[in-house]
C-alpha positions in Angstrom: -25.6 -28.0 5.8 -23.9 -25.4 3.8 -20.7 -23.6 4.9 -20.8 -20.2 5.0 -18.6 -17.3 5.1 -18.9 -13.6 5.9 -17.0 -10.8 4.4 -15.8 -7.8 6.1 -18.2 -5.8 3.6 -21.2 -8.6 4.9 -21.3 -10.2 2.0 -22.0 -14.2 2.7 -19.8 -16.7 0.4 -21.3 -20.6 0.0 -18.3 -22.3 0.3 -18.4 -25.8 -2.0 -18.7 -29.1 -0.5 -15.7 -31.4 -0.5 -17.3 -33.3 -2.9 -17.9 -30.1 -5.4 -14.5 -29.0 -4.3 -13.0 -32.2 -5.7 -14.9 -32.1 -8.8 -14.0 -28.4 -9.4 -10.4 -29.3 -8.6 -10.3 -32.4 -11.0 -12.1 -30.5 -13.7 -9.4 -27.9 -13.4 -6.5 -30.0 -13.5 -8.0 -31.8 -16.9 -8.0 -28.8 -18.9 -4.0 -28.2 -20.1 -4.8 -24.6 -20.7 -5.7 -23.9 -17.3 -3.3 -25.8 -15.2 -4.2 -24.3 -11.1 -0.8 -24.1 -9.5 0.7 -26.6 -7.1 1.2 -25.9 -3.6 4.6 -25.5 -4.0 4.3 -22.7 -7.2 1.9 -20.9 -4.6 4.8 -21.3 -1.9 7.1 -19.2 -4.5 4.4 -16.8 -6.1 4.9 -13.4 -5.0 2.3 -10.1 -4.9 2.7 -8.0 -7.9 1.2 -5.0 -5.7 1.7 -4.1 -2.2 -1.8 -3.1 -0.8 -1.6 -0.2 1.3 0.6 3.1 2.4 4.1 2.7 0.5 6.8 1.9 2.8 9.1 5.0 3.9 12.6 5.7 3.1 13.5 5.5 7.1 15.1 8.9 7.0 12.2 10.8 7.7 9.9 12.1 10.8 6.3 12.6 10.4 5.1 15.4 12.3 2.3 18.1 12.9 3.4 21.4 11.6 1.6 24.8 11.7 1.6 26.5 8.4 0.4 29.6 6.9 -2.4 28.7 4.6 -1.0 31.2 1.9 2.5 29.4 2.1 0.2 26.0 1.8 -1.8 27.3 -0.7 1.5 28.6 -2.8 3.3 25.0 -3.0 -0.4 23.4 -3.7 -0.9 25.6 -6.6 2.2 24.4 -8.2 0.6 20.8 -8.4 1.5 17.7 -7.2 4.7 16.6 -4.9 3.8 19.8 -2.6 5.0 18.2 0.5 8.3 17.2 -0.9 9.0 20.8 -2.1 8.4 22.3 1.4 10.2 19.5 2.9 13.3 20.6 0.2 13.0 24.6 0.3 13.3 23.5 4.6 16.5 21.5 3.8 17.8 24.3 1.3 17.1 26.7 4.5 19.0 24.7 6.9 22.3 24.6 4.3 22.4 28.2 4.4 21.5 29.2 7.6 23.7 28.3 10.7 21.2 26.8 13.2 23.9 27.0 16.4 21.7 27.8 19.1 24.8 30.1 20.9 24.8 32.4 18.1 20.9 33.7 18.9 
């Protein structure tokens, strides 16, 4: 009987049989161009990509934030890296304004 796998996407993989699997692997390991790695070179390979969101800095909040759409629409006009220029005229904001709550 064959074994069978099913992808996330429902796409059905035929695994081989040990037998073809040994075959495969010996025909693999023949060819000095084409040497498969051991398990240990596996054990030390590393990902050349990360899959998925970037990790954050750490020092930042994600929140929901009412804007006006013309302010929105400004910083998108100018391209990409919008969010980072609202996020630095709001830090350029705080330096110069003194946000002590007595002094409202």
């Amino acid at each position: 009987m064959l074994k069978t796998v099913k992808t996330r996407s429902g796409r059905v993989i035929i695994l081989p049989t040990p037998e073809e699997d040994a075959a495969i692997t010996a025909a693999a390991m023949s060819d000095p161009d084409a040497m498969p790695f051991t398990d240990s070179e596996w054990a030390q390979a590393k990902p050349l990509v990360r899959r998925g969101r970037p990790l954050g800095s750490g020092v930042k909040t994600q929140v929901t934030l009412r804007i006006d759409t013309e302010v929105i629409e400004k910083f998108k006009t100018s391209g990409d890296g919008w969010q980072t220029r609202i996020n630095d005229a709001l830090k350029s904001w705080t330096q110069t304004h003194n946000m002590d709550q007595s002094s409202r």
